[in-house]
VONU-67623 format. One record per atom (N, C-alpha, C, O): x, y, z. Coordinates in steps of 0.2 Angstrom, whole numbers, padded with zeros to 4 digits, always signed. Atoms other than C-alpha are relative to their C-alpha. Layout:
<nodes>
XYZ;...
</nodes>
This chain:
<nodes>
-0003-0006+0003;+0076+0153-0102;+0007+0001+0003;+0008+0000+0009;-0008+0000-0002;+0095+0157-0101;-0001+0003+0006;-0007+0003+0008;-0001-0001-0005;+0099+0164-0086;-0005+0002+0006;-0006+0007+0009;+0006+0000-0003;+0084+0161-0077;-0001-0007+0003;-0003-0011-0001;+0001+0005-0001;+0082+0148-0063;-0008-0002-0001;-0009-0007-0004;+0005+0001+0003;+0063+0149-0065;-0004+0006-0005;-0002+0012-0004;+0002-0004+0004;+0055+0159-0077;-0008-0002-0004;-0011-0007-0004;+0006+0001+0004;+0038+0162-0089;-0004-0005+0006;-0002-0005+0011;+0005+0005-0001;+0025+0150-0084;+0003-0005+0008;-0001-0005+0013;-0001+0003-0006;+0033+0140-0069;+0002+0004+0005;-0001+0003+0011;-0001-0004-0005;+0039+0153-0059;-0006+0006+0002;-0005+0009+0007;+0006-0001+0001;+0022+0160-0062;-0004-0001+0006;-0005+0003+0010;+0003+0004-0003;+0014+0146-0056;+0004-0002+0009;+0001-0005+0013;-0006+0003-0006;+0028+0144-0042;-0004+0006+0004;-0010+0005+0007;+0003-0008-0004;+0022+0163-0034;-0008-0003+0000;-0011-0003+0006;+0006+0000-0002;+0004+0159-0036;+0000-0006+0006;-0002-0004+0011;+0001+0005-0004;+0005+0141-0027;+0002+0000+0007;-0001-0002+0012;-0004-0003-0009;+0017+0147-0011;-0006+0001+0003;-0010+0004-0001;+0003-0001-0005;+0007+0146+0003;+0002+0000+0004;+0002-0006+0006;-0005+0003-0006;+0016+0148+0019;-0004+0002+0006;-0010+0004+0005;+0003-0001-0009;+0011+0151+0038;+0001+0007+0000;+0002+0009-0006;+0003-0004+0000;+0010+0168+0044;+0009+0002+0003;+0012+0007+0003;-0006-0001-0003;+0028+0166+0052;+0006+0000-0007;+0012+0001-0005;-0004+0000+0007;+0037+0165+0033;-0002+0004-0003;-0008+0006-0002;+0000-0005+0006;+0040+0176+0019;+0005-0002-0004;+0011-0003-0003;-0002+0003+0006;+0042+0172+0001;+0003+0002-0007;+0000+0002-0012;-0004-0007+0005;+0055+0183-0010;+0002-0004-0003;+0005-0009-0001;-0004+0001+0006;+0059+0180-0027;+0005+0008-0002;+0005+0013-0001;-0004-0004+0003;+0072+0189-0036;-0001+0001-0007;-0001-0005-0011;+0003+0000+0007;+0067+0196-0053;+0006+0006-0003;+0002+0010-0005;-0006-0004+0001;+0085+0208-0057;+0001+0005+0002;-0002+0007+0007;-0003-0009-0001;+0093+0224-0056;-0002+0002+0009;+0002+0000+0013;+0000+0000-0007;+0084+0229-0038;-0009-0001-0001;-0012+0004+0000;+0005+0000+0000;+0068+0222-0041;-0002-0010+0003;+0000-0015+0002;+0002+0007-0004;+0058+0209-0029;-0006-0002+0000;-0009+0003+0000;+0005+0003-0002;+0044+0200-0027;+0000-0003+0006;+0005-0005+0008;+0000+0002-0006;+0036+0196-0009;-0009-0003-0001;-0014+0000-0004;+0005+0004-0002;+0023+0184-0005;-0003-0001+0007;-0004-0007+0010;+0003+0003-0009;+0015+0185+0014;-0004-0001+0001;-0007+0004+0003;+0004+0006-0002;+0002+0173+0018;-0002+0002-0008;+0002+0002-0012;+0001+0000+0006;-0009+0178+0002;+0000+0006-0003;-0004+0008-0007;+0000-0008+0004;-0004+0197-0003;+0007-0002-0002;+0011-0005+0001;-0007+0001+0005;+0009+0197-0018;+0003+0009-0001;-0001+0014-0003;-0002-0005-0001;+0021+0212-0017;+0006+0002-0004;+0012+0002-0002;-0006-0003+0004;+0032+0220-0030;+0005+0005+0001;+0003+0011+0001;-0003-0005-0002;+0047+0231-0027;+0004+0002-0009;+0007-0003-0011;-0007-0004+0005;+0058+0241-0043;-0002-0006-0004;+0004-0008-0005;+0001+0005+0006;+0051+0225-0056;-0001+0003-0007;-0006+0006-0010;+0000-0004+0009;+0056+0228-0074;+0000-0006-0003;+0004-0010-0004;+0006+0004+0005;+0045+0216-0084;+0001+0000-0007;-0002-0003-0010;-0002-0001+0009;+0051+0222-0102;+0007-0001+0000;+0011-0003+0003;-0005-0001+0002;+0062+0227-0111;+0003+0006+0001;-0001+0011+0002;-0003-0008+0000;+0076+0243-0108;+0003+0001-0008;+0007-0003-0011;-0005-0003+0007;+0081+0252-0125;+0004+0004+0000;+0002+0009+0003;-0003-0007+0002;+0094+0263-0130;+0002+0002-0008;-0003+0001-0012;-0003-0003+0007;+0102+0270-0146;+0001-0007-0003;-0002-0008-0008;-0002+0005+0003;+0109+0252-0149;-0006-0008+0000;-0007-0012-0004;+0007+0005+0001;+0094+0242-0145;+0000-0003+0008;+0001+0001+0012;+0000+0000-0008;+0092+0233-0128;+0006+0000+0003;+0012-0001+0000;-0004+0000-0007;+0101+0236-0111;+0000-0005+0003;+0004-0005+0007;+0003+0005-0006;+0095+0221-0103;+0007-0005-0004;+0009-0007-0010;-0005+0007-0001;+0109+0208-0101;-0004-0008-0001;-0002-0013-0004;+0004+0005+0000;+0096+0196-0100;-0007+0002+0000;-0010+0007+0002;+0005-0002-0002;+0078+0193-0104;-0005+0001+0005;-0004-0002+0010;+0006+0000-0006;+0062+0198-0094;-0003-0006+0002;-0003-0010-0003;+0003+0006-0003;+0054+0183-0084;-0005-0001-0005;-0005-0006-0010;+0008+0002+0002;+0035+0186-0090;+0000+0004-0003;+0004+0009-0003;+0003-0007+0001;+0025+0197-0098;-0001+0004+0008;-0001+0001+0013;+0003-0004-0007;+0020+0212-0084;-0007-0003+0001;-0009-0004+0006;+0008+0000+0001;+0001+0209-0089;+0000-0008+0004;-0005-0010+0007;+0003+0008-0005;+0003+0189-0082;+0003+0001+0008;-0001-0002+0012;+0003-0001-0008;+0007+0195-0064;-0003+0004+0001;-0004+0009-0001;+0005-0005-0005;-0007+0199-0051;+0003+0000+0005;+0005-0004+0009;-0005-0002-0006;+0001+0208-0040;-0006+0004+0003;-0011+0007+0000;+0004-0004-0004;-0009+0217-0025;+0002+0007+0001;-0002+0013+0001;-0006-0007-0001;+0005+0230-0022;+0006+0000-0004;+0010-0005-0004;-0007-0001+0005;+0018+0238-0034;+0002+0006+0003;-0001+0012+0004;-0004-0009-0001;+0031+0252-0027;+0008+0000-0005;+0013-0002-0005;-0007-0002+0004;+0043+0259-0038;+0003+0006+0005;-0001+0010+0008;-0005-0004-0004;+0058+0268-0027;+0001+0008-0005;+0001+0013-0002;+0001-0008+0002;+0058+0284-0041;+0002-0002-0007;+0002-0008-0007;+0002-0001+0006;+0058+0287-0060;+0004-0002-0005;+0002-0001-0011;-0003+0003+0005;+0071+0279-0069;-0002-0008-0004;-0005-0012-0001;+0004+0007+0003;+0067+0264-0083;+0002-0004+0003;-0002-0008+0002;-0002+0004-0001;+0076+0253-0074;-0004-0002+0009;-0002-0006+0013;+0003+0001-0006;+0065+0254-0058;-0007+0002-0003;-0011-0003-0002;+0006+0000+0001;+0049+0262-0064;+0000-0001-0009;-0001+0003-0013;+0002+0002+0008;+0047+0254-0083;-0006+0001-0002;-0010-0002+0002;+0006-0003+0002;+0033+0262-0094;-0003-0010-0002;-0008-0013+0001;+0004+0008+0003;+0029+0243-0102;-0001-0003+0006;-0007-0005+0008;+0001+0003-0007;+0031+0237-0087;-0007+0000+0005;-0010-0005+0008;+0006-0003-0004;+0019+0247-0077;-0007-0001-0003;-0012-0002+0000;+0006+0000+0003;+0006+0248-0092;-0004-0007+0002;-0009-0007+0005;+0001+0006+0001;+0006+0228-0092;-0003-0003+0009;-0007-0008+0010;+0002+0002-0002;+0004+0227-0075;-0008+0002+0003;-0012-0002+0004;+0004-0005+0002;-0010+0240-0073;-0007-0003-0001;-0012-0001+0002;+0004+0001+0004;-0021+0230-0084;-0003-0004+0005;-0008-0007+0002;+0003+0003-0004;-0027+0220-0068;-0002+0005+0004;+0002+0009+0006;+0004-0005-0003;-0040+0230-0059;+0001+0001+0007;-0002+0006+0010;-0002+0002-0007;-0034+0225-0042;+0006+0003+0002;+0005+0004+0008;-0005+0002-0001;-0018+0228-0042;+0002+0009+0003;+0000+0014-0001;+0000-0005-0001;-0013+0244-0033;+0007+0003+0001;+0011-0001+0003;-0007-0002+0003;+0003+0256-0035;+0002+0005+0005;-0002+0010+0007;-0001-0006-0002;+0013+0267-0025;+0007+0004-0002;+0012+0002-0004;-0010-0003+0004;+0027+0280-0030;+0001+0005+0004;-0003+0008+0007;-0001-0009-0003;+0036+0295-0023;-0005+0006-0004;-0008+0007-0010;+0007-0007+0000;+0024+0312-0024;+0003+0000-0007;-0001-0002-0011;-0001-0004+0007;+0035+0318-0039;+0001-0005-0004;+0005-0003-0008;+0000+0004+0007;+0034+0305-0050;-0007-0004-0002;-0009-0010-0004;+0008+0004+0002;+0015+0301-0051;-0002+0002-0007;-0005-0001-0011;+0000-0002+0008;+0015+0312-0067;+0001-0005-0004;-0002-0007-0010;-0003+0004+0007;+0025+0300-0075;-0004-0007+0002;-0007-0011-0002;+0008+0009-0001;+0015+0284-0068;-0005+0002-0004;-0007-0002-0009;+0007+0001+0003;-0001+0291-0074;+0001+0002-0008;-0005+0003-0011;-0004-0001+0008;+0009+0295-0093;+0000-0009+0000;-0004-0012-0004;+0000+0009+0002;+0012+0276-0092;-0007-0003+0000;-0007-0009-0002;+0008+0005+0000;-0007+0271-0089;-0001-0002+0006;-0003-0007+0006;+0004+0002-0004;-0009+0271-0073;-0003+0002+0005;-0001+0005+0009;+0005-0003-0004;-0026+0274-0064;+0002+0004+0006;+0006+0002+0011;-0002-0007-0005;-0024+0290-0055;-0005-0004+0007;-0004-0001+0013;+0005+0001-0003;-0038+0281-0044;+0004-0008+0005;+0003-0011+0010;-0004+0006-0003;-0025+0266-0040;+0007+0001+0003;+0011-0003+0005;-0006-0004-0002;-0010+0279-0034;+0000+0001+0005;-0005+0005+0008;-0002-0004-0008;-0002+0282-0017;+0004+0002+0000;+0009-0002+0000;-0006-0003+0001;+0009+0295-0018;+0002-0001+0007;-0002-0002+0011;-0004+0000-0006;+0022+0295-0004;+0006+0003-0001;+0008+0004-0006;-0007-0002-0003;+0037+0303+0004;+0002+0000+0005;+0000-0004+0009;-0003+0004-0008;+0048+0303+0018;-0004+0001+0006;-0008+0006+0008;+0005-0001-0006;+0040+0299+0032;-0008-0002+0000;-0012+0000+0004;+0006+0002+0001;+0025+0291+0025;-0001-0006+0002;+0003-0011+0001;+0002+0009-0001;+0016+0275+0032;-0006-0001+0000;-0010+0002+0003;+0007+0001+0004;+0003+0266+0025;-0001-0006+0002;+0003-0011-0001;+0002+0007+0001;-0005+0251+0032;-0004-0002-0004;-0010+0001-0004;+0001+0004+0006;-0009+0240+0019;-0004-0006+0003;-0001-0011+0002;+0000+0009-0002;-0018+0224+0027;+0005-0003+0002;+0007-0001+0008;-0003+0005-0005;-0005+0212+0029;+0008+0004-0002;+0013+0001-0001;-0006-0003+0000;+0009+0224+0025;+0000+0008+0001;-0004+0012-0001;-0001-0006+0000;+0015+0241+0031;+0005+0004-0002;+0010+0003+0000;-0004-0003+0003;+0024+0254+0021;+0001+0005+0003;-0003+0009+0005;-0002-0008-0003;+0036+0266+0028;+0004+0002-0007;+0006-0002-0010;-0004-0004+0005;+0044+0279+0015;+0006+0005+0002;+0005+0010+0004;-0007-0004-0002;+0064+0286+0018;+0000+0005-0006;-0004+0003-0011;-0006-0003+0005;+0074+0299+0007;+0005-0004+0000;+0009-0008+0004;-0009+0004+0005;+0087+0291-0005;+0003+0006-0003;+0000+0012-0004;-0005-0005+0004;+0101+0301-0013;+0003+0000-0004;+0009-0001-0005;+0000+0002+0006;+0099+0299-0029;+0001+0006-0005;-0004+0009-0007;-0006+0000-0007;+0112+0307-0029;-0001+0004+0006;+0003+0004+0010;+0002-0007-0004;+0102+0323-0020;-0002-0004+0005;-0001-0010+0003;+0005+0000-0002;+0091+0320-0007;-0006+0006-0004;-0005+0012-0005;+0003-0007+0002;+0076+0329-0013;-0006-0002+0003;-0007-0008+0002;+0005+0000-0004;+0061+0331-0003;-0006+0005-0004;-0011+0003-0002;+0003-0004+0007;+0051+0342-0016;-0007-0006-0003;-0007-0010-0007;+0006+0004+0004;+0034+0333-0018;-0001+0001-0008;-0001-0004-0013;-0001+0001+0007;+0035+0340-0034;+0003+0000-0006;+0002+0003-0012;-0006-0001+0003;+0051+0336-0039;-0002-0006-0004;-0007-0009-0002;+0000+0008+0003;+0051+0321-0053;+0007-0004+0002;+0009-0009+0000;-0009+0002-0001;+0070+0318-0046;-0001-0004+0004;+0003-0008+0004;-0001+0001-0007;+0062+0313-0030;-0001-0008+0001;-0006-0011+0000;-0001+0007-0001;+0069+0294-0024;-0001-0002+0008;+0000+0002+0012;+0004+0004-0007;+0062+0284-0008;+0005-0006-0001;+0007-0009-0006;-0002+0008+0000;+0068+0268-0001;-0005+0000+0003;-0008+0005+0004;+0006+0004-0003;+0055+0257+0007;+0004-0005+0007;+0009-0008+0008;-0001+0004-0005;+0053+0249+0024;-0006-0005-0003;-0010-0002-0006;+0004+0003-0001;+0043+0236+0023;-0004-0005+0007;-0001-0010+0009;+0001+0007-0005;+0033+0226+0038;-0005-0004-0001;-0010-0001-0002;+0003+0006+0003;+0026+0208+0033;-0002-0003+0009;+0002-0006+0012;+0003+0002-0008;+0017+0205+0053;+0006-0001+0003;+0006-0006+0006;-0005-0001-0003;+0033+0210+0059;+0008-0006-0002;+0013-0008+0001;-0007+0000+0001;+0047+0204+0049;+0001+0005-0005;-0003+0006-0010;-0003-0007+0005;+0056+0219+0040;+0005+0000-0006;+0010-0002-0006;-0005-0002+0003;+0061+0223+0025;+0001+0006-0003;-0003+0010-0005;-0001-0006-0001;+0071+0237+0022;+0004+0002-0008;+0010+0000-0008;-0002+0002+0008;+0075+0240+0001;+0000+0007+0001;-0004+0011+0003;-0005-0006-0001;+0087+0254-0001;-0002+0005-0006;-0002+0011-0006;-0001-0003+0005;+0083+0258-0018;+0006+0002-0005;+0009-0003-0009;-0004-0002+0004;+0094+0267-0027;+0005+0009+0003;+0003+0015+0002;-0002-0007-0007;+0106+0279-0014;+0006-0001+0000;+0009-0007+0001;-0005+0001-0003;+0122+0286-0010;-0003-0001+0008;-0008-0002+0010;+0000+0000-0006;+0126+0285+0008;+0001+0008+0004;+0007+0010+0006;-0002-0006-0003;+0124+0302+0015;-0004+0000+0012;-0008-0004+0014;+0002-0001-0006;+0121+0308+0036;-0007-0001+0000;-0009-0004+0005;+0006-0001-0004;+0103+0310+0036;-0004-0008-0003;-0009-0010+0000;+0001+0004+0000;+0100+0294+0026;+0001-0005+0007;-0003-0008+0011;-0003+0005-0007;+0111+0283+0040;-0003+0002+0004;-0001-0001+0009;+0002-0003-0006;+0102+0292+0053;-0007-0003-0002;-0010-0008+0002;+0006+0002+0003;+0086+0289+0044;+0000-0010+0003;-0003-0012+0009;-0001+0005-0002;+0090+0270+0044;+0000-0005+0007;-0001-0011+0008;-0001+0003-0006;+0096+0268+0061;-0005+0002+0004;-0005+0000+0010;+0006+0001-0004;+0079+0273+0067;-0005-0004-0001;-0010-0004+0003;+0004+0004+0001;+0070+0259+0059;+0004-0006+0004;+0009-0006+0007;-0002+0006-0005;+0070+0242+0067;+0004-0002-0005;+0005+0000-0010;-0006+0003+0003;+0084+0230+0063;-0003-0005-0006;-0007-0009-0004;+0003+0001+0005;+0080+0224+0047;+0000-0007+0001;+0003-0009+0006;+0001+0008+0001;+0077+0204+0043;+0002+0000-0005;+0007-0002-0005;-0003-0001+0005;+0080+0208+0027;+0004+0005-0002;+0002+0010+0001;-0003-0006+0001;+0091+0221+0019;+0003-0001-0007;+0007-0005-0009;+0001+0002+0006;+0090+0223+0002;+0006+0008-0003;+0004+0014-0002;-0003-0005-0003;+0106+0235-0002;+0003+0002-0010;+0006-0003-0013;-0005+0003+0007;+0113+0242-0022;+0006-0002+0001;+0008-0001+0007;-0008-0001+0000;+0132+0239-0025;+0004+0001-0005;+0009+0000-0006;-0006-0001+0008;+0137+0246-0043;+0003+0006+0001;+0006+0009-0004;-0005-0006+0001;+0146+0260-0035;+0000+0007-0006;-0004+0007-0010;+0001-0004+0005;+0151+0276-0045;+0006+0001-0003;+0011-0001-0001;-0008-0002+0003;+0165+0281-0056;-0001+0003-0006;-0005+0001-0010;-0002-0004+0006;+0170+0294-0069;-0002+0002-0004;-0003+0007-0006;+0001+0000+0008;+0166+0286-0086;-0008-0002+0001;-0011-0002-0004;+0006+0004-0002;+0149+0278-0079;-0003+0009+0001;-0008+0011-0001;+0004-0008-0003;+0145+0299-0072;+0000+0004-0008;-0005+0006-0011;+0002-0004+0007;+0149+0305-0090;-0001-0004-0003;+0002-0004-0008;+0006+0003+0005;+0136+0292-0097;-0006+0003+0002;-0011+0003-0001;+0007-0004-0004;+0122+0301-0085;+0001-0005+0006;-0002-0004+0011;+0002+0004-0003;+0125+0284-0076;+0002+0004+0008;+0006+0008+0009;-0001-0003-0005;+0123+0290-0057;+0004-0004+0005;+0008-0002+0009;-0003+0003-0006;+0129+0275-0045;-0003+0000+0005;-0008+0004+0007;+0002+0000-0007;+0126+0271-0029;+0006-0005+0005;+0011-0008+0002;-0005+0004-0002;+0134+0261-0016;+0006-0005-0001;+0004-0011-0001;-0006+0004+0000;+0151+0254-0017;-0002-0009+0004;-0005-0009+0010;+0001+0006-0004;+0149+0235-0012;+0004+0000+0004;+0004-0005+0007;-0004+0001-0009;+0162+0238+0004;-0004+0005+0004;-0005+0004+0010;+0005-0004-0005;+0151+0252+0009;-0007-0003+0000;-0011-0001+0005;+0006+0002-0002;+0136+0242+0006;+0001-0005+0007;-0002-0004+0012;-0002+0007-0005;+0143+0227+0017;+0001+0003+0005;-0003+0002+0009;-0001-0006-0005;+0148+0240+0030;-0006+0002+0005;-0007+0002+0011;+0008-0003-0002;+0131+0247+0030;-0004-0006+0004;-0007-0006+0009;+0005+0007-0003;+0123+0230+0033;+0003-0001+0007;+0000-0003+0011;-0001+0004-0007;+0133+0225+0047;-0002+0006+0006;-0003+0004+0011;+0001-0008-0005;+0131+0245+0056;-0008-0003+0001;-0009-0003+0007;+0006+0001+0000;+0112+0240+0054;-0002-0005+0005;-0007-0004+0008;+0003+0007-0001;+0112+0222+0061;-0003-0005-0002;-0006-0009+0001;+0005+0002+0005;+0104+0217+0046;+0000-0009+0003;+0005-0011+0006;-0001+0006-0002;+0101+0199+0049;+0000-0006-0007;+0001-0012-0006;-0004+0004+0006;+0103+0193+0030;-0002+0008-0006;-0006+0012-0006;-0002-0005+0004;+0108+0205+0016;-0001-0005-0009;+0001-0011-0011;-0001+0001+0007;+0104+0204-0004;+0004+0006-0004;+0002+0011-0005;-0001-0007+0005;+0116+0215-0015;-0006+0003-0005;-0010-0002-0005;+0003-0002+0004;+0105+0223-0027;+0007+0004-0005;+0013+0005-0003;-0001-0006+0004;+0108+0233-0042;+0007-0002-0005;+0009+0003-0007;-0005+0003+0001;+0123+0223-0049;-0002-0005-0010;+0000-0010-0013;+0002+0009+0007;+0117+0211-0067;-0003+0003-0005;-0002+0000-0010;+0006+0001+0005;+0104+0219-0078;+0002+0003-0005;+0001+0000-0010;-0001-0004+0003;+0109+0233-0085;+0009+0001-0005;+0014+0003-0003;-0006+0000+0004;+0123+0232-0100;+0006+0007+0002;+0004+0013+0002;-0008-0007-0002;+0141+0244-0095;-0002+0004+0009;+0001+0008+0012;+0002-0001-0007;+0131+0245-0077;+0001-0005+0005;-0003-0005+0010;+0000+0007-0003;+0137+0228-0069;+0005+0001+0008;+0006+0007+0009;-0002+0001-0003;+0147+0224-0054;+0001-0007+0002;-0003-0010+0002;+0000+0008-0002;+0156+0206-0047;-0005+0001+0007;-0003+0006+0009;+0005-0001-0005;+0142+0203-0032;+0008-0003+0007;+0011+0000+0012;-0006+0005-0002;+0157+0192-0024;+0005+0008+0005;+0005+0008+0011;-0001-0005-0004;+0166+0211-0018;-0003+0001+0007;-0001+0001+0013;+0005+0002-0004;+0151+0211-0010;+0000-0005+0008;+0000-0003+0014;+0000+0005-0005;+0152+0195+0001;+0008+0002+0002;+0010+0005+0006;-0009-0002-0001;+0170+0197+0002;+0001+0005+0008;+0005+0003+0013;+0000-0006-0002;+0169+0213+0010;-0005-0001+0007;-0003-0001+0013;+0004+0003-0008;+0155+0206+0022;+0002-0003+0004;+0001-0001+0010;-0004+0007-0002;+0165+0190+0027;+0005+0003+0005;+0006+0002+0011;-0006-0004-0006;+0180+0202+0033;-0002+0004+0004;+0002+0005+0008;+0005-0006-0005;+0168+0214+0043;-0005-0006+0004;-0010-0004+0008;+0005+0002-0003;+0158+0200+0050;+0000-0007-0001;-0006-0008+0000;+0001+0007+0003;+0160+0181+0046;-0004-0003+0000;-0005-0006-0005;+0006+0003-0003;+0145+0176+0054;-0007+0004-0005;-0012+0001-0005;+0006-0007+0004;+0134+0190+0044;-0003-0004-0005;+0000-0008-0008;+0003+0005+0006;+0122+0181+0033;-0003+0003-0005;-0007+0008-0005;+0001-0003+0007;+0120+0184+0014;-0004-0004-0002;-0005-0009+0001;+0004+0007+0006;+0109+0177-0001;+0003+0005-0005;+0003+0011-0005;-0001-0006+0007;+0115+0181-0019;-0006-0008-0005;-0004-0013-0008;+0005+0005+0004;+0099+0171-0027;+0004+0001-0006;+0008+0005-0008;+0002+0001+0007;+0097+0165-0045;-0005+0004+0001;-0008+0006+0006;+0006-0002+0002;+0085+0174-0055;-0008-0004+0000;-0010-0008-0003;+0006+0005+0001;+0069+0168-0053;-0001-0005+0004;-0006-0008+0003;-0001+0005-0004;+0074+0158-0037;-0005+0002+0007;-0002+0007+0010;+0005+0001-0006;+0060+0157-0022;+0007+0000+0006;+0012-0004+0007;-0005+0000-0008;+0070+0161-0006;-0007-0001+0005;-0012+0001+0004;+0004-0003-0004;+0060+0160+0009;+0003-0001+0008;+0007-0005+0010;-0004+0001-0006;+0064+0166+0027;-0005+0000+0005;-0010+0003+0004;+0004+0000-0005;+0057+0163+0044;+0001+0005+0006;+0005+0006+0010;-0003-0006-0009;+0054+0177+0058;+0002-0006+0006;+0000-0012+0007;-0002+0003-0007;+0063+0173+0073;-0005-0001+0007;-0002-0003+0012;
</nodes>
C-alpha cells in the first residue's frame, strides 16, 4: 500500500507474531500521533486512526488507513481527548467489536466514546493524576493544553497525555499540547522517559482561523526532549492530516544542535521499531 512500509494483512501478522523477552518493547507507528505497543503479550493502542477523516471536500487523510479497526485485537486502547484525528468514531466502533479489548479516555469525553459504540462497561475514565495498573502495563494520566488545560471531568475539551510503564521502561506520549508551566512541571516529575513520544505541527494564524489548534513547534519539541533526558524521541503529529503537516527533519535538526548525541526515530508507517531497557 503507498506509503506504507507494512500494511493490511502483514503488518497484522507482523504485531501478532512479535514475541520478545520481558526486557523489549515493540512500537509500530500507525500516523498522525498514533502508536501501537506490544510488551511480552499485551497489545497496546495510543491516538490510532483506522479509517477514514472527512470534510466538506472528502478525505483528510494524506494517506490511506493500515487495516480495518475491526481486524486489530487490541487489549488496551487510550485516546488522549476528542478530536477525529485521535479519538475516531469508525475507528473506535471497529475496534469495539472484540469483546476483550478495553478502552480508556479522559472523564469528559466518555460521552462521546459511548455515542461511538463503546461499552460503557469497557470504559476507564481518567484524569490528571490517575494510575491504573493494567497487568503488564501502568497508566499514569497528565493535563495537556489543548490549548487550555482543563481539569473539568466534565468538560468534553478535556486532553491528557499518557505515561506509560511496560515493567519499567517508560513511555511518555504527549498527546496533543502547548507547552505551558504546569505541564513542564508535570513532566519533570515523571521518570526519564525511554521513550518520548512529542507533536511538532506548531501553530500559526491561517491554521487558527481553520479551528486548527497546534501544538508544539519542532524547536520547542527538540528542546523539551533534551530538558527531559528523553533517551529516544519520535516526533509525532506531522503527516496525516491534509493543510496540517510539518517537515519532521526541523525536528532532527533542532535536536542535533541542542544535543548531537540525542537519539531519535522518525519510523516508516507501519515499521516495527523495538527498543531494549537498559
Amino acid at each position: 500500500m503507498e506509503h506504507w512500509h507494512h500494511s493490511g494483512q502483514a503488518l497484522l501478522d507482523e504485531i501478532s507474531a512479535t514475541q520478545l523477552p520481558a526486557s523489549q518493547l515493540a512500537v509500530w507507528y500507525v500516523g498522525q500521533c498514533g502508536f501501537i505497543f506490544k510488551y511480552e503479550d499485551t497489545v497496546v493502542c495510543i491516538d490510532p486512526v483506522l479509517s477514514d477523516l472527512t470534510g466538506p471536500n472528502g478525505s483528510r487523510r494524506h494517506y490511506p488507513a493500515p487495516f480495518a479497526p475491526e481486524a486489530l485485537r487490541a487489549d488496551l486502547v487510550l485516546c488522549t481527548h476528542g478530536h477525529a484525528d485521535h479519538m475516531a468514531e469508525a475507528t473506535l466502533r471497529g475496534l469495539a467489536e472484540h469483546p476483550n479489548t478495553r478502552f480508556i479516555f479522559p472523564a469528559g469525553c466518555v460521552p462521546l466514546a459511548q455515542r461511538y459504540g463503546v461499552p460503557a462497561d469497557r470504559i476507564t475514565a481518567v484524569q490528571e493524576g490517575s494510575v491504573l495498573p493494567l497487568g503488564q502495563v501502568t497508566v499514569r494520566a497528565f493535563s495537556a493544553a489543548h490549548p487550555e488545560h482543563i481539569l473539568d471531568t466534565a468538560d468534553p475539551g478535556m486532553a491528557l497525555g499518557y505515561q506509560l510503564d511496560f515493567g519499567g521502561f517508560t513511555v511518555v506520549h504527549l498527546g496533543d499540547t502547548y507547552l505551558t508551566p504546569h505541564l513542564y512541571e508535570a513532566l519533570q516529575a515523571l521518570p526519564r522517559p525511554d521513550l518520548f513520544l512529542a507533536p511538532i505541527n506548531g501553530q500559526d494564524f491561517f491554521r487558527t482561523q481553520r479551528n486548527c489548534i497546534g501544538n508544539l513547534e519542532a524547536e520547542e519539541a527538540a528542546q523539551l526532549a533534551v530538558r527531559l533526558g528523553a533517551a529516544c524521541t519520535i516526533p509525532t503529529h506531522y503527516d496525516m492530516v491534509q493543510g496540517n503537516t510539518v517537515d519532521p527533519l526541523r525536528f532532527v535538526a533542532a535536536l542535533r544542535s541542542l544535543d548531537p548525541a540525542a537519539r531519535f526515530a522518525l519510523p516508516a508507517l507501519g515499521e516495527r521499531l523495538i527498543f531494549q531497557k537498559d
